[in-house]
N, C-alpha and C positions, 0 to 999 in steps of 0.2 A: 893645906892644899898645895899643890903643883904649881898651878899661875895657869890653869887653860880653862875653858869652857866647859869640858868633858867634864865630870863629877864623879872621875875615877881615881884610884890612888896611882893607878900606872898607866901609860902613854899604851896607846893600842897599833896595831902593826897592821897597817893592809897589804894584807898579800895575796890574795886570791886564787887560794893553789888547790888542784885534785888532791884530796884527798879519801882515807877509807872512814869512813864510823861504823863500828859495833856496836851492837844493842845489848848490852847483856842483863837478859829477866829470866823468873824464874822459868817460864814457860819455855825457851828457845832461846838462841842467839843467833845475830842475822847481821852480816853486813851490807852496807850500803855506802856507794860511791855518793862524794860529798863535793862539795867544795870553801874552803876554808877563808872567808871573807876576812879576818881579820882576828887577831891573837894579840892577845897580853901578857903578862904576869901570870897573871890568874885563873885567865879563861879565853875562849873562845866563840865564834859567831860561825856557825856552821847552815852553807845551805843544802836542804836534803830535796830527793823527789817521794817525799810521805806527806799525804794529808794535814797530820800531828805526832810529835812524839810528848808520852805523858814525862808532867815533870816531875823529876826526883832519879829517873831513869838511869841506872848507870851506864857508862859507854867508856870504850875503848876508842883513841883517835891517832892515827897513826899520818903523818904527812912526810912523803919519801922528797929527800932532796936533791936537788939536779947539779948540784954543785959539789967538789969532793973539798970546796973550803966550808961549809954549810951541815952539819950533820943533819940527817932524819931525824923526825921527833916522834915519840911514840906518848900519850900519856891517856891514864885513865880520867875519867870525870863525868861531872853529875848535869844531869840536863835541869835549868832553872828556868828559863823562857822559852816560850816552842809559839811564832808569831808566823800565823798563814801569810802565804805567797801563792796569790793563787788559788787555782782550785786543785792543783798537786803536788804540790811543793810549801816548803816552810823555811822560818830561819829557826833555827836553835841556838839558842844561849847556853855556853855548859860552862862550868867552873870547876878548873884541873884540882884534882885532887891526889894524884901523883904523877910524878913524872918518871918513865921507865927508862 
């Protein structure tokens, strides 16, 4: 372990930035403006204005940067926690599984 509280293998980054999420299922693809609570290694904490997204969901997550020292991050990943906020809104947990 790392030495912190957290019982993650990697330190998590609050940033809190617009970003986009795509839905991508078999039926349709849909994006939705997000906002990007906090990023790691691995994954991410994404909050949406959707009731729930199911888990296992694949998505696209694209966060544009404001900075021209800072690249944009584009990566796909899988949705693993989807915790209401709300009565329309939710947080999602996704775990990047590639980064573009």
């Amino acid at each position: 372990m790392l030495g912190y509280d957290d019982k993650r293998n990697f330190f998590r980054m609050m940033i809190n930035s617009p970003c986009e999420m795509t839905i991508n299922d078999n039926e349709s693809s849909r994006t939705l403006q997000a906002i990007c609570r906090d990023i790691s290694a691995t994954g991410m904490s994404l909050e949406v204005a959707e009731s729930s997204v199911e888990l296992g969901t694949q998505v696209s997550v694209s966060i544009e940067s404001t900075s021209s020292q800072i690249p944009s991050l584009s990566a796909r990943a899988k949705v693993v926690r989807c915790v209401p906020e709300g009565d329309d809104a939710c947080i999602v947990g996704v775990e990047i599984t590639e980064m573009k």
